[in-house]
mmCIF file of the C-alpha atoms, coordinates in Angstrom:
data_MODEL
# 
_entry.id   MODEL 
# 
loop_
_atom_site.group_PDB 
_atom_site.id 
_atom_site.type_symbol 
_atom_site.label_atom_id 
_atom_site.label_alt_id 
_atom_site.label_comp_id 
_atom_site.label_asym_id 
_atom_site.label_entity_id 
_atom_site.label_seq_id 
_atom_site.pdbx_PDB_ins_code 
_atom_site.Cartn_x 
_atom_site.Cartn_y 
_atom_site.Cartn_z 
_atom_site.occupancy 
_atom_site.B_iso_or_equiv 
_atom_site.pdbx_formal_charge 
_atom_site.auth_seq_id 
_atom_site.auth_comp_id 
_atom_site.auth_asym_id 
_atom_site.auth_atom_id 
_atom_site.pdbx_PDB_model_num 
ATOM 1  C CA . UNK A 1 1  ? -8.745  -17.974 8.462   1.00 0.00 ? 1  UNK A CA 1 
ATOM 2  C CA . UNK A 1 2  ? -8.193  -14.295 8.679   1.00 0.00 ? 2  UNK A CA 1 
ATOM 3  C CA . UNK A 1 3  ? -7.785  -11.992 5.734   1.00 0.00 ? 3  UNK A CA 1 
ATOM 4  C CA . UNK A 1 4  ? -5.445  -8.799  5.934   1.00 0.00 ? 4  UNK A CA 1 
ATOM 5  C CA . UNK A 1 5  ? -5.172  -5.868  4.022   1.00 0.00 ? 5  UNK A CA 1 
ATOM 6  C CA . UNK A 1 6  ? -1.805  -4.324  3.201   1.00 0.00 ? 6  UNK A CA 1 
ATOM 7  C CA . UNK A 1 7  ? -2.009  -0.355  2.814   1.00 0.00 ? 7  UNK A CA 1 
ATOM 8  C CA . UNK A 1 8  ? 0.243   1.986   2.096   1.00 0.00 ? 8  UNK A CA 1 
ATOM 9  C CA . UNK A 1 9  ? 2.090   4.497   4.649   1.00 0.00 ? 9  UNK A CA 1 
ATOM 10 C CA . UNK A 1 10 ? 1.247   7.527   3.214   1.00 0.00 ? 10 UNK A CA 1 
ATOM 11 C CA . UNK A 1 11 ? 2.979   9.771   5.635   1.00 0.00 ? 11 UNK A CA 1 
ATOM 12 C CA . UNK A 1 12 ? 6.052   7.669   5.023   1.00 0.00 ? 12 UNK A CA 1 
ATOM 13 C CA . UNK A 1 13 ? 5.803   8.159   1.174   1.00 0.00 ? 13 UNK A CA 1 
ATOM 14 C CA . UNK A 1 14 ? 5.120   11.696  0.794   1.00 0.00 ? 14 UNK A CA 1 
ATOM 15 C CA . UNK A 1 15 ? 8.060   12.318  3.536   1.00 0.00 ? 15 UNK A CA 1 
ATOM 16 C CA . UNK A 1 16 ? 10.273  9.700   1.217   1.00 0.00 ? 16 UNK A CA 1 
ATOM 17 C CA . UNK A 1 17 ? 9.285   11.822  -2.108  1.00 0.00 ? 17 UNK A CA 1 
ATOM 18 C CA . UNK A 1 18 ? 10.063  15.247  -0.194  1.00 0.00 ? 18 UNK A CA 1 
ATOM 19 C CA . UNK A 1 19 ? 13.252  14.079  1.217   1.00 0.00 ? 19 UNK A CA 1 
ATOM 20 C CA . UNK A 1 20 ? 14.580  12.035  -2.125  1.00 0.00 ? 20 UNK A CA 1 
ATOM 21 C CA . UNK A 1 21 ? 13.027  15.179  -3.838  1.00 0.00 ? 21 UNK A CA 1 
ATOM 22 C CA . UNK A 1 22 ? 11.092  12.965  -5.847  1.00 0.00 ? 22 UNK A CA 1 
ATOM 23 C CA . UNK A 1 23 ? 7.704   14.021  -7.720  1.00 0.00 ? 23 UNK A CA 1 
ATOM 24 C CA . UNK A 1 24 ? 4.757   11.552  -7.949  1.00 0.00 ? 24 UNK A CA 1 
ATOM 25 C CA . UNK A 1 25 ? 5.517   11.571  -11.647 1.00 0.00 ? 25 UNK A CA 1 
ATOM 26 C CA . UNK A 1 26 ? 9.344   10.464  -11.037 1.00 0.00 ? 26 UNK A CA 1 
ATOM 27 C CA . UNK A 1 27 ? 8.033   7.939   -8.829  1.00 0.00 ? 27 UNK A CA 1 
ATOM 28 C CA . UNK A 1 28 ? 5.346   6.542   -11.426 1.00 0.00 ? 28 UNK A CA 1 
ATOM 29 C CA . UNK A 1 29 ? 8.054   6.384   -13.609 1.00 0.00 ? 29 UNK A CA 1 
ATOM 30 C CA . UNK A 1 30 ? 10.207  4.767   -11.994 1.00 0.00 ? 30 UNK A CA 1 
ATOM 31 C CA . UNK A 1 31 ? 7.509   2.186   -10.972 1.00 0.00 ? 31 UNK A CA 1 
ATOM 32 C CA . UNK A 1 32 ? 6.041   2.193   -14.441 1.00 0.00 ? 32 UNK A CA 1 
ATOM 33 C CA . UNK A 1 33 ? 2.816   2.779   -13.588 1.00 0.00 ? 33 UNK A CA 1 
ATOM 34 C CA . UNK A 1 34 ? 0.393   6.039   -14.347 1.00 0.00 ? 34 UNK A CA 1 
ATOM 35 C CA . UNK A 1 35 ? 0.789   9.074   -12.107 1.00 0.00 ? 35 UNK A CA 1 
ATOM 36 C CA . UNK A 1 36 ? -3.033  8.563   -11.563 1.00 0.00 ? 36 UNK A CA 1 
ATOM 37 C CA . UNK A 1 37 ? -2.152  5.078   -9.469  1.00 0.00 ? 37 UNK A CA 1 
ATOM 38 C CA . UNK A 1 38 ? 0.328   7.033   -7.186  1.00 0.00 ? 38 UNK A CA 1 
ATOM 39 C CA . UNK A 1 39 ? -2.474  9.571   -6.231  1.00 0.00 ? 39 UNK A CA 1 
ATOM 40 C CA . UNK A 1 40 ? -4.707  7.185   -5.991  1.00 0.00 ? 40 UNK A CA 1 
ATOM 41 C CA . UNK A 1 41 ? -2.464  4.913   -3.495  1.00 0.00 ? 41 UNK A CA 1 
ATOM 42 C CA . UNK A 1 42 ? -1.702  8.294   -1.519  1.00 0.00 ? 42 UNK A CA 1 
ATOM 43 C CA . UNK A 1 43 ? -4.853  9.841   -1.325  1.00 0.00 ? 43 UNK A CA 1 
ATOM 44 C CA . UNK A 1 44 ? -7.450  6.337   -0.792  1.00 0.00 ? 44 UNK A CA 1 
ATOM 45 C CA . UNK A 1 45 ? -7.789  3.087   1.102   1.00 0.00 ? 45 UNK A CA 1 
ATOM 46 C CA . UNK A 1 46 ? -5.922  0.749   -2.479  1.00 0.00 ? 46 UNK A CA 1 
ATOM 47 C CA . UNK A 1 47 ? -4.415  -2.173  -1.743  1.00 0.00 ? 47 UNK A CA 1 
ATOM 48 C CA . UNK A 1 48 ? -1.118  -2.221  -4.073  1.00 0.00 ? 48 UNK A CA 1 
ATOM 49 C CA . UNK A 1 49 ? -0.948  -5.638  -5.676  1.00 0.00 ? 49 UNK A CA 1 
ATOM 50 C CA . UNK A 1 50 ? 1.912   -7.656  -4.786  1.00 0.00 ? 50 UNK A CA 1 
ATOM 51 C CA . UNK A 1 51 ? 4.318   -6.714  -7.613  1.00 0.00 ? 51 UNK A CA 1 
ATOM 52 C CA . UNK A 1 52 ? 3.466   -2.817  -7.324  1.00 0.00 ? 52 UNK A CA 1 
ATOM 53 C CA . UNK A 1 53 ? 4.381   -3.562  -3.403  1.00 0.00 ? 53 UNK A CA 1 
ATOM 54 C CA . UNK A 1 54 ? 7.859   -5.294  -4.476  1.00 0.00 ? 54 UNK A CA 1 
ATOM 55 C CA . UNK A 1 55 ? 8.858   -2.134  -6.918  1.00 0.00 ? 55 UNK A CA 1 
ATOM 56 C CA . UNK A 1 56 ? 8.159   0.423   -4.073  1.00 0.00 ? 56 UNK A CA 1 
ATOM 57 C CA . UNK A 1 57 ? 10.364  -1.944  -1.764  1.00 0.00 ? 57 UNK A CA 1 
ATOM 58 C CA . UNK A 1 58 ? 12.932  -1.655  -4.410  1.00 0.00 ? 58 UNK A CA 1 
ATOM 59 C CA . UNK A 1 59 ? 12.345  2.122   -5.223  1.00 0.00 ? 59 UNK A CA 1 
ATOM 60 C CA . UNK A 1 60 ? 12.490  3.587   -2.197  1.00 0.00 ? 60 UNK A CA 1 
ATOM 61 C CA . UNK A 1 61 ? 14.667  1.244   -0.216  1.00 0.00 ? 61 UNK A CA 1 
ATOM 62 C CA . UNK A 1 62 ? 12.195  1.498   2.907   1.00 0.00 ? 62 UNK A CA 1 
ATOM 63 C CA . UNK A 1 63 ? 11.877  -1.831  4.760   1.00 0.00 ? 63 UNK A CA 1 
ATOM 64 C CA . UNK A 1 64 ? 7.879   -3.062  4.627   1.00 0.00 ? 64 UNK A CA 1 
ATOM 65 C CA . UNK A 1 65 ? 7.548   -2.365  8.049   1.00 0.00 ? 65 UNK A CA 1 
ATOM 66 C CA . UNK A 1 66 ? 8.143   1.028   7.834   1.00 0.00 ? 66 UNK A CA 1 
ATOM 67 C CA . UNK A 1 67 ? 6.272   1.293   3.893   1.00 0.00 ? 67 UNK A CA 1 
ATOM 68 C CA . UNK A 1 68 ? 3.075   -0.600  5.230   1.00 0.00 ? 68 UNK A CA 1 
ATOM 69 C CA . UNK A 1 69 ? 0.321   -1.505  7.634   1.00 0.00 ? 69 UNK A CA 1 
ATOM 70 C CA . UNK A 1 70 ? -0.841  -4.948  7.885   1.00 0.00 ? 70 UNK A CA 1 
ATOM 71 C CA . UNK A 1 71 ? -3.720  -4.858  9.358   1.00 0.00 ? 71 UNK A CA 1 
ATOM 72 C CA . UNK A 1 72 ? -7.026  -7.788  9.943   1.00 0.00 ? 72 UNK A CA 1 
ATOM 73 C CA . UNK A 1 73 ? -9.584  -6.968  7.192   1.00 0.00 ? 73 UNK A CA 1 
ATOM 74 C CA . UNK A 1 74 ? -12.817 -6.550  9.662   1.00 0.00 ? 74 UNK A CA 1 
ATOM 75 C CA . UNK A 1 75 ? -15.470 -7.272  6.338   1.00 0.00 ? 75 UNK A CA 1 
ATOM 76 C CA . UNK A 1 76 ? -13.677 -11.160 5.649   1.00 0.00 ? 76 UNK A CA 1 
ATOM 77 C CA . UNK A 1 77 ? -14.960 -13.432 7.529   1.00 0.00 ? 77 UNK A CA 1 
ATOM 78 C CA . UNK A 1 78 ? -15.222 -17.013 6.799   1.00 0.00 ? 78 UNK A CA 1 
ATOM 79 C CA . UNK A 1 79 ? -18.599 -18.684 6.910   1.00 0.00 ? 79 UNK A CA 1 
ATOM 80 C CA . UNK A 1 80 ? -18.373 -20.836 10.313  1.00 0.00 ? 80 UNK A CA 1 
ATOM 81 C CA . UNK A 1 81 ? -17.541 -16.780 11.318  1.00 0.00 ? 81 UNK A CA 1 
ATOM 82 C CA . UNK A 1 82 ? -20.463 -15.730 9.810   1.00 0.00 ? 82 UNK A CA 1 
ATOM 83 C CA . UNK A 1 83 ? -22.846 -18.497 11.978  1.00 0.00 ? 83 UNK A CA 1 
ATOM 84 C CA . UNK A 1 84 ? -21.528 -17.644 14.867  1.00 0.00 ? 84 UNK A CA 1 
ATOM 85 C CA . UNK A 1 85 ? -22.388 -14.125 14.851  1.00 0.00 ? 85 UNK A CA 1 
ATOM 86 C CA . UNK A 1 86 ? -25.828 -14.945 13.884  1.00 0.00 ? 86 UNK A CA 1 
# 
């Protein structure tokens, strides 16, 4: 079993919020959530939770491929992993 970790684009966003003409306050607002969780999904390695994922689908009318990365989380490993790199 692999686990993945779904981060945001921040290139994409910060281009979305300059083209839209957005601020990261409009866009916590329209999220309803505190302008402190936009910086902190632009500017660190956050996973948004599923339902802050679904609003920013909704929000900024980007598909997910082009809002995310999807990619293998290297520290999850399950434990028959975990023998065999013993």
């Amino acid at each position: 079993m692999k686990s993945h970790t779904v981060l945001i684009k921040k290139d994409v966003l910060l281009s979305w919020l300059k083209v839209t003409a957005n601020t990261q306050s409009d866009l916590a607002n329209q999220l309803q959530v505190s302008k402190g969780r936009i910086s902190q999904l632009i500017h660190s390695n956050v996973e948004p939770s599923a339902h802050l994922i679904a609003k920013l689908l909704v929000v900024t009318e980007l598909p997910f491929e082009r809002l995310f990365d999807v990619t293998e989380d290297p520290l999850f490993r399950t434990a028959k992993q975990r023998e065999g790199k013993r």
